[in-house]
C-alpha positions as CSV (number, residue, x, y, z in Angstrom):
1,X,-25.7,7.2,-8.1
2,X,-22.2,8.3,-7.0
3,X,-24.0,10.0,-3.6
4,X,-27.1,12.0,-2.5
5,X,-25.7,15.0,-3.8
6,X,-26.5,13.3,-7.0
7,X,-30.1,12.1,-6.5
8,X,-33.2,14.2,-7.9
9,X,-35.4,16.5,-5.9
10,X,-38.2,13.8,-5.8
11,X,-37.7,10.4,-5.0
12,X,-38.0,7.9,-7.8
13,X,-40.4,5.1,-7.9
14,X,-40.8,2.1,-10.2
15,X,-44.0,0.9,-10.9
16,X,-44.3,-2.9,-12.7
17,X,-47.1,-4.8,-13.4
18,X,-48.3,-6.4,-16.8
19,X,-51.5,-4.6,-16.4
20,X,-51.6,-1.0,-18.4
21,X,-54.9,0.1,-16.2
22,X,-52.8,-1.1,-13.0
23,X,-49.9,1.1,-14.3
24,X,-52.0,3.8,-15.0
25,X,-53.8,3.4,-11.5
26,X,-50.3,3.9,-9.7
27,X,-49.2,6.1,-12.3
28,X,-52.3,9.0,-11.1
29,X,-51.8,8.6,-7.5
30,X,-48.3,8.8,-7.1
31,X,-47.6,12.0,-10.0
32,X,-46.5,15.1,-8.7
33,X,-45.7,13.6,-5.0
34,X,-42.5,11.2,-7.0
35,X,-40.9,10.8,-10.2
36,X,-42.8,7.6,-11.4
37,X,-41.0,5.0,-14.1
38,X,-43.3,1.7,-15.0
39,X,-42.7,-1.4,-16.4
40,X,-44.9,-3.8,-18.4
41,X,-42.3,-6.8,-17.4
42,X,-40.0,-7.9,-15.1
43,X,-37.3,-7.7,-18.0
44,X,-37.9,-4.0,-18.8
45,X,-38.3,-3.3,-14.6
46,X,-34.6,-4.7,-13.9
47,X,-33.0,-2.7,-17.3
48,X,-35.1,0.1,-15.9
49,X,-34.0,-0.4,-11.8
50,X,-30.5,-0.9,-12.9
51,X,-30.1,2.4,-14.9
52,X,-30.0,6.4,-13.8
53,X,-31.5,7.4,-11.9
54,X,-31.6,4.3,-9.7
55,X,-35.5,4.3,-8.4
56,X,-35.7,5.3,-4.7
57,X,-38.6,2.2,-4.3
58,X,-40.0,-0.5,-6.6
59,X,-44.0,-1.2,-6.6
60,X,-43.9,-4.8,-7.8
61,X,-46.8,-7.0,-9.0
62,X,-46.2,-10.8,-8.7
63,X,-48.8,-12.5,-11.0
64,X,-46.5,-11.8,-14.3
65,X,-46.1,-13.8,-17.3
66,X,-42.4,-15.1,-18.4
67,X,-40.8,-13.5,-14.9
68,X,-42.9,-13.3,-12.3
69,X,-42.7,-10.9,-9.6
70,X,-40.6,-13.6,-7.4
71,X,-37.8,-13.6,-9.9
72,X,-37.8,-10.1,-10.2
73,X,-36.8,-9.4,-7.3
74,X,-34.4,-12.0,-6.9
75,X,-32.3,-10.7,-9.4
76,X,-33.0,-7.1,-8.4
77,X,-31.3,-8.3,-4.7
78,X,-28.6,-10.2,-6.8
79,X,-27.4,-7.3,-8.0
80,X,-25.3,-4.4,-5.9
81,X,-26.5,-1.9,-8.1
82,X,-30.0,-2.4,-7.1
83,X,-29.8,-5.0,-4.1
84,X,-30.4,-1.6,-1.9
85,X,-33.2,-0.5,-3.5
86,X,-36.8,-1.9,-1.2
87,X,-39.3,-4.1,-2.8
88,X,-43.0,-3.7,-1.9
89,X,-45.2,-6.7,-3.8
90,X,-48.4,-5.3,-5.1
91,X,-51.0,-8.4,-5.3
92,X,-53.6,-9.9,-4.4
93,X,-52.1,-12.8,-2.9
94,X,-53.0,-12.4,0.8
95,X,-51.5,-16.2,2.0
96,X,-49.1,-16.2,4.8
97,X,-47.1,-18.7,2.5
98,X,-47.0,-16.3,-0.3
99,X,-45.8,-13.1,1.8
100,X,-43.2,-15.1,3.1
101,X,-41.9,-16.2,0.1
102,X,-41.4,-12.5,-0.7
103,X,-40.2,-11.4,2.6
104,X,-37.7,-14.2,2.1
105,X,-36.4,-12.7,-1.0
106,X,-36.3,-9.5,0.4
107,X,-39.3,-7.6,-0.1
108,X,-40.1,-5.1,2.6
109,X,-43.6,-4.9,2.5
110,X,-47.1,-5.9,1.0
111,X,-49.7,-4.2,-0.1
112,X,-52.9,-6.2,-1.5
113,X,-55.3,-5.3,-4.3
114,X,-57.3,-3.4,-4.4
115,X,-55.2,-0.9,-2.8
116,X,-56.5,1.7,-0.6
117,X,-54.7,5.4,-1.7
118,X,-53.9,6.4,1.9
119,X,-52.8,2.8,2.7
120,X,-50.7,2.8,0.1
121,X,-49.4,6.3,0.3
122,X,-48.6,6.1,3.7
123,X,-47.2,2.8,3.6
124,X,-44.7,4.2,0.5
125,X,-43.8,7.4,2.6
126,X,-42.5,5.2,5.7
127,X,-40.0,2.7,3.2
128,X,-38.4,6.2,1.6
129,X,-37.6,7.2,4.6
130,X,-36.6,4.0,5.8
131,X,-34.4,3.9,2.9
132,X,-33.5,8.1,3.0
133,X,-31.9,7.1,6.6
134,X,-29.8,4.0,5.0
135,X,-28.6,5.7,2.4
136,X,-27.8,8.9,4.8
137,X,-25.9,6.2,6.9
138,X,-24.5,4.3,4.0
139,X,-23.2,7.8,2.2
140,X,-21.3,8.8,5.6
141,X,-20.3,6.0,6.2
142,X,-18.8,6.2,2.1
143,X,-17.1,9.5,2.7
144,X,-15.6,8.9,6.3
145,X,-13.6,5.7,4.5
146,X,-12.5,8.1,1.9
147,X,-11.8,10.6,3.7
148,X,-9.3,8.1,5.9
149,X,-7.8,7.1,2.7
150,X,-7.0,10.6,1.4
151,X,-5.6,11.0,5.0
152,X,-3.8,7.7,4.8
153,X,-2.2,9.0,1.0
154,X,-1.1,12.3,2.7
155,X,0.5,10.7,5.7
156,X,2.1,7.7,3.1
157,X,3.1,10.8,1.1
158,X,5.0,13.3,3.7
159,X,6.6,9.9,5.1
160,X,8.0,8.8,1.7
161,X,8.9,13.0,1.6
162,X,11.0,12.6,4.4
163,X,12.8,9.4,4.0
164,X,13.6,10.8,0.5
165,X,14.8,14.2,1.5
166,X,16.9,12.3,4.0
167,X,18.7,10.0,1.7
168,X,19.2,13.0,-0.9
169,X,21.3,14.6,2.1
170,X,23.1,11.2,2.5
171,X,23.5,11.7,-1.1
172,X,25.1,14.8,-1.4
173,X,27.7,13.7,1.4
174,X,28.7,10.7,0.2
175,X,28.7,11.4,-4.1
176,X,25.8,13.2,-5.8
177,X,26.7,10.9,-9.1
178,X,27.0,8.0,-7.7
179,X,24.0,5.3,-7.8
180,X,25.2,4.0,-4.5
181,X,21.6,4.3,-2.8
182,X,19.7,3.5,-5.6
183,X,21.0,0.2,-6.0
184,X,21.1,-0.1,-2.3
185,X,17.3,0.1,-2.1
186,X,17.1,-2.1,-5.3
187,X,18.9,-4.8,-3.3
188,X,17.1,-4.6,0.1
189,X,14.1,-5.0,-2.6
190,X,15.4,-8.0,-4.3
191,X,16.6,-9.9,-0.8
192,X,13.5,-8.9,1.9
193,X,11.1,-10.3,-1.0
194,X,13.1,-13.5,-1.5
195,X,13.9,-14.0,2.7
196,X,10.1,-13.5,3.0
197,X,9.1,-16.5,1.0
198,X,11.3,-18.3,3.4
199,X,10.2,-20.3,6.5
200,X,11.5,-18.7,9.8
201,X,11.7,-15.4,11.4
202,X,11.3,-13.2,8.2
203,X,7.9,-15.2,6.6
204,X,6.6,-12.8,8.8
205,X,7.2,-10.0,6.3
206,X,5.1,-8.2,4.2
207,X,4.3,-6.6,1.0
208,X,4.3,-3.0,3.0
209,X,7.4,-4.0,5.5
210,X,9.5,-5.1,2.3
211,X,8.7,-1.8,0.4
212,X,9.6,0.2,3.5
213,X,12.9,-2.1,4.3
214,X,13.9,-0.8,0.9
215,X,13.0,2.7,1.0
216,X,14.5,3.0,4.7
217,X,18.0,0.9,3.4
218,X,18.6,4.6,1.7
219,X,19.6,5.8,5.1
220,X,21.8,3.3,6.2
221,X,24.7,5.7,6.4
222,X,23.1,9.0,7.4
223,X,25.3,9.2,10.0
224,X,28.3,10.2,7.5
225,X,27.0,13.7,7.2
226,X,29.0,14.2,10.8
227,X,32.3,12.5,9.6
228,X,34.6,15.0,8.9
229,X,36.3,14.4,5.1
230,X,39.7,13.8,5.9
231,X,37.6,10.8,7.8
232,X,35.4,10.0,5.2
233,X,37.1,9.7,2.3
234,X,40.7,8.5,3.5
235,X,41.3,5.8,1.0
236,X,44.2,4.1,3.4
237,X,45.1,3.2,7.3
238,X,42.7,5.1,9.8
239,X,44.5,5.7,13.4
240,X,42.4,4.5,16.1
241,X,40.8,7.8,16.8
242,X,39.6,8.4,13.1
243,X,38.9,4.7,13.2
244,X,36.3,5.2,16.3
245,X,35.3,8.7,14.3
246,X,34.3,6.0,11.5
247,X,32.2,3.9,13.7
248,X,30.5,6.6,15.3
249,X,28.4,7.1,12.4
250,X,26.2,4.1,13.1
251,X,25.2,6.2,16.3
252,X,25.0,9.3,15.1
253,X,22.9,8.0,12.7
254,X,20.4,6.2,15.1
255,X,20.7,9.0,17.7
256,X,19.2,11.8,15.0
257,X,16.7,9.5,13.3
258,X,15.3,8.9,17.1
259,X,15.6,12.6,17.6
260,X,13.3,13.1,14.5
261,X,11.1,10.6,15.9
262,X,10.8,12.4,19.8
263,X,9.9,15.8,18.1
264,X,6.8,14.0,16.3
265,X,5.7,13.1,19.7
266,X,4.7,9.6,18.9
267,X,6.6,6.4,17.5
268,X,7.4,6.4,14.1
269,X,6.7,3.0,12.1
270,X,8.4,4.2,9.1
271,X,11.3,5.4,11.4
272,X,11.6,2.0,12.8
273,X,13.7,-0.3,9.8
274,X,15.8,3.2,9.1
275,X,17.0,3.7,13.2
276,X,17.8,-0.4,13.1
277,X,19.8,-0.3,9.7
278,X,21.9,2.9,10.6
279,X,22.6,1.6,14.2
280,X,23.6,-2.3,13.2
281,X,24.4,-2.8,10.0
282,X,28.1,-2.8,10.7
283,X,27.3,-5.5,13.4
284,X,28.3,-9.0,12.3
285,X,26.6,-12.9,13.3
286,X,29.9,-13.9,14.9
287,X,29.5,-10.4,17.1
288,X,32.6,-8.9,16.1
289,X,31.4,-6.1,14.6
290,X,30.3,-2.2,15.9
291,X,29.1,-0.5,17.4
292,X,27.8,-2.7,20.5
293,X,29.1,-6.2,19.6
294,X,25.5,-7.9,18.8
295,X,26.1,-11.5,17.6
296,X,23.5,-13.3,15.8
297,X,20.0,-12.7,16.3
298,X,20.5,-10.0,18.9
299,X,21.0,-7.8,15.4
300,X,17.9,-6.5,14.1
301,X,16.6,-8.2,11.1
302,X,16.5,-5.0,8.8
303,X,20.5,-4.8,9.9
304,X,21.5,-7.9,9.3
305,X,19.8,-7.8,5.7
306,X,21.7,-3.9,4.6
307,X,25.0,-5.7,6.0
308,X,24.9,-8.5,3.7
309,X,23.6,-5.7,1.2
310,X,26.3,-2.8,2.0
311,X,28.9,-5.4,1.6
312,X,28.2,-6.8,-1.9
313,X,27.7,-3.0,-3.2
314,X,31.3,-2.4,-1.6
315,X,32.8,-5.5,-3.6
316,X,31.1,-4.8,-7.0
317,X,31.1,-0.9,-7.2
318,X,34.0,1.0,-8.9
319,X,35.9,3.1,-6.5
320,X,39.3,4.2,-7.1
321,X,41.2,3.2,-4.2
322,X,40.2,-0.8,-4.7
323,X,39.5,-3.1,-7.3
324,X,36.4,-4.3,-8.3
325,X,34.9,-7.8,-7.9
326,X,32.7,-9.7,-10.4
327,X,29.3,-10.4,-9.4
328,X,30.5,-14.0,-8.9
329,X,33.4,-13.2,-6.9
330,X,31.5,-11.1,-4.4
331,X,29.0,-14.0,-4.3
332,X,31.7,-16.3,-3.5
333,X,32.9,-13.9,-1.2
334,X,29.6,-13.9,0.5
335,X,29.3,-17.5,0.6
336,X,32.2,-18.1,2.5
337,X,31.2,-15.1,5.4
338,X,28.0,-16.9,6.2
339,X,27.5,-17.4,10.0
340,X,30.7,-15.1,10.6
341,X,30.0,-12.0,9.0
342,X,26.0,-12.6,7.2
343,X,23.1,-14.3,9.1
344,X,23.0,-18.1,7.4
345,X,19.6,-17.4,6.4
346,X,19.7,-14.1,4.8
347,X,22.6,-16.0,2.4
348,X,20.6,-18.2,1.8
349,X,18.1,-15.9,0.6
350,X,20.6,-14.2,-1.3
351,X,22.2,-17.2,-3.1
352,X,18.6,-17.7,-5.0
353,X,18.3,-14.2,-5.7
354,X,22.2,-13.6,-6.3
355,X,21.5,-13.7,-10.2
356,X,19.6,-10.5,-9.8
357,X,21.6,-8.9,-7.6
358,X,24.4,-9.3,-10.5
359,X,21.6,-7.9,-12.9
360,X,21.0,-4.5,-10.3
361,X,24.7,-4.4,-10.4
362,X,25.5,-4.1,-13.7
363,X,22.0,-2.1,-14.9
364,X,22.8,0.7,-12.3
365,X,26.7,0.8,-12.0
366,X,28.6,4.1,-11.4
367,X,29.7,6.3,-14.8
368,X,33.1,7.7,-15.0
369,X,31.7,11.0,-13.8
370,X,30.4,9.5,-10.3
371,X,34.0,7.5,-10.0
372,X,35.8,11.0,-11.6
373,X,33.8,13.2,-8.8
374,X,34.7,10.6,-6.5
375,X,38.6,11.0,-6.9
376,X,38.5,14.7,-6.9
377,X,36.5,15.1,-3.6
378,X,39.6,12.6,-1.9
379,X,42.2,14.5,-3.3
380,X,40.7,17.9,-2.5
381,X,40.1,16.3,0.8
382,X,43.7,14.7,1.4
383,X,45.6,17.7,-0.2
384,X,47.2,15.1,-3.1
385,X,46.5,13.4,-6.1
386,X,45.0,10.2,-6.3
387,X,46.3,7.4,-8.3
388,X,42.8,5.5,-9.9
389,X,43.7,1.4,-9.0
390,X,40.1,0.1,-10.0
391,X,39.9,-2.2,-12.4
392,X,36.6,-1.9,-15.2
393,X,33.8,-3.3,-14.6
């Protein structure tokens, strides 16, 4: 039974014994008070107990032949769908050996034969409610862990909401055709998963922190949206203003995220990997990179991953204003930046995962129309044409 709503107006009781005047004994006292089921077996009582409705009590004689009483309810407490349900052992037994044997297995009471109606009765009315309490309990107990997961879904939901609303505005400022951030989050993916199987500071990481590493990598440059055009999408030289206009994004980035994060009034978790990648992931191991000049593991791990990431996208993606690397060039290239540029041990991680990094590459490059919108938005931005120097994939 899913929960009480479910259950029938009267309890249901299951009476078994091998004796068809025993059965029909039970059978008179107990109609009209309970729905009554019997049992000539222990077989038929645990097909019976284990079907709906599920009885509310079981009357169980022990003297049975092929399965006792014993066995019966051994199995009947063996089994979650009935291990709930209480046994009370109808016999004439009356040894303290043989009513702990049955307390043992799980039974909840006695009653002896001959029974006395009131005796019994009563005895029957104090386990249902016994049991109407548990199950009371038990149900609320159900419905509050539901009720925390539906909770826990809608939260997981208007988080995932967020972060994706976010990156669509990254999206829109950098190229709407391009598949920049989807193989962005692809990577971060690919590289967490493999750096997590590693020994060190990131086997600490999880299935959850991985999935939100690569769903928070989206943002990494959401600080662009405050990067004027002529800025943004300068193929040559910056000056050393527009240069430090450039750089600012990283903080811009980080200081609106954290805004976001004061107006919910609490710490954000899933604000966390996404305010560390847009802050550091121009930060390099050697510490010469922006904004603040962190070397080694003063970057955040999340940042140091998206800056080996960012980097290989840069050298395999078709832009028109550089020519493209193979996937094993910009490994190579890679290679050779480790402890300068990359964390040792994130290359690491990459160089055994570097085969499917090639694979992302290649399965979610840019069309012509993402590289086409992307030379019209720099001319319309630089006032000129734009000569395409790429070279195909």
């Amino acid at each position: 039974m899913d929960s009480m709503l479910d259950r029938p107006d009267q309890e249901v009781i299951l009476v078994v014994d091998d004796q068809p005047d025993n059965l029909m004994l039970m059978s008179e006292l107990l109609m009209g008070q309970y729905q009554v089921r019997v049992a000539g077996s222990g077989a038929k009582a645990l097909r019976l107990a284990a079907s709906e409705p599920r009885p509310d009590l079981v009357l169980l004689d022990i003297m049975m032949p092929e399965m006792d009483g014993y066995e019966v309810c051994r199995q009947l407490k063996a089994d979650p769908l009935t291990a709930e349900i209480p046994v009370i052992f109808l016999t004439g037994m009356v040894s303290t050996a043989d009513e702990q044997r049955g307390l043992d297995l799980g039974a909840v009471d006695y009653i002896t034969k001959p029974i006395s109606p009131p005796v019994t009765l009563a005895r029957i009315r104090a386990h249902l409610k016994l049991k109407a309490n548990a199950d009371f309990l038990r149900d609320k107990s159900e419905y509050l862990e539901l009720e925390v997961r539906r909770r826990s879904r809608e939260l997981q939901a208007a988080q995932d909401a967020t972060l994706e609303a976010m990156a669509t505005l990254c999206d829109l400022r950098d190229n709407p055709h391009s598949r920049h951030l989807l193989r962005i989050e692809q990577y971060m993916r690919l590289l967490s998963d493999a750096l997590a199987r590693r020994e060190g500071e990131a086997g600490s990481l999880d299935l959850e922190q991985i999935e939100l590493l690569a769903r928070s990598a989206q943002l990494h440059d959401i600080g662009k949206v405050a990067v004027p055009d002529r800025v943004l999408l300068n193929p040559g030289q910056l000056s050393p203003e527009d240069q430090l206009l450039m750089q600012s994004h990283t903080r811009i980035g980080h200081d609106a995220l954290a805004a976001a994060e004061r107006r919910l009034g609490t710490p954000a978790e899933f604000l966390r990997y996404a305010k560390e990648i847009a802050y550091g992931h121009h930060e390099r191991w050697d510490g010469t990179g922006y904004p603040r000049g962190l070397r080694g593991e003063q970057i955040p791990l999340s940042a140091r991953l998206l800056a080996l990431i960012d980097c290989y996208d840069e050298l395999t993606s078709r832009h028109p204003y550089h020519a493209t690397l193979s996937p094993d060039e910009a490994r190579q290239h890679i290679l050779a930046a480790s402890g300068s540029h990359f964390d040792p041990q994130v290359v690491e991680a990459f160089a055994e995962v570097a085969e499917g990094f090639a694979a992302i590459a290649i399965r979610y490059a840019d069309d012509a129309q993402a590289l086409g919108s992307e030379i019209e938005r720099m001319a319309d931005a630089l006032g000129e044409s734009i000569e395409m120097t790429t070279t195909p994939p």
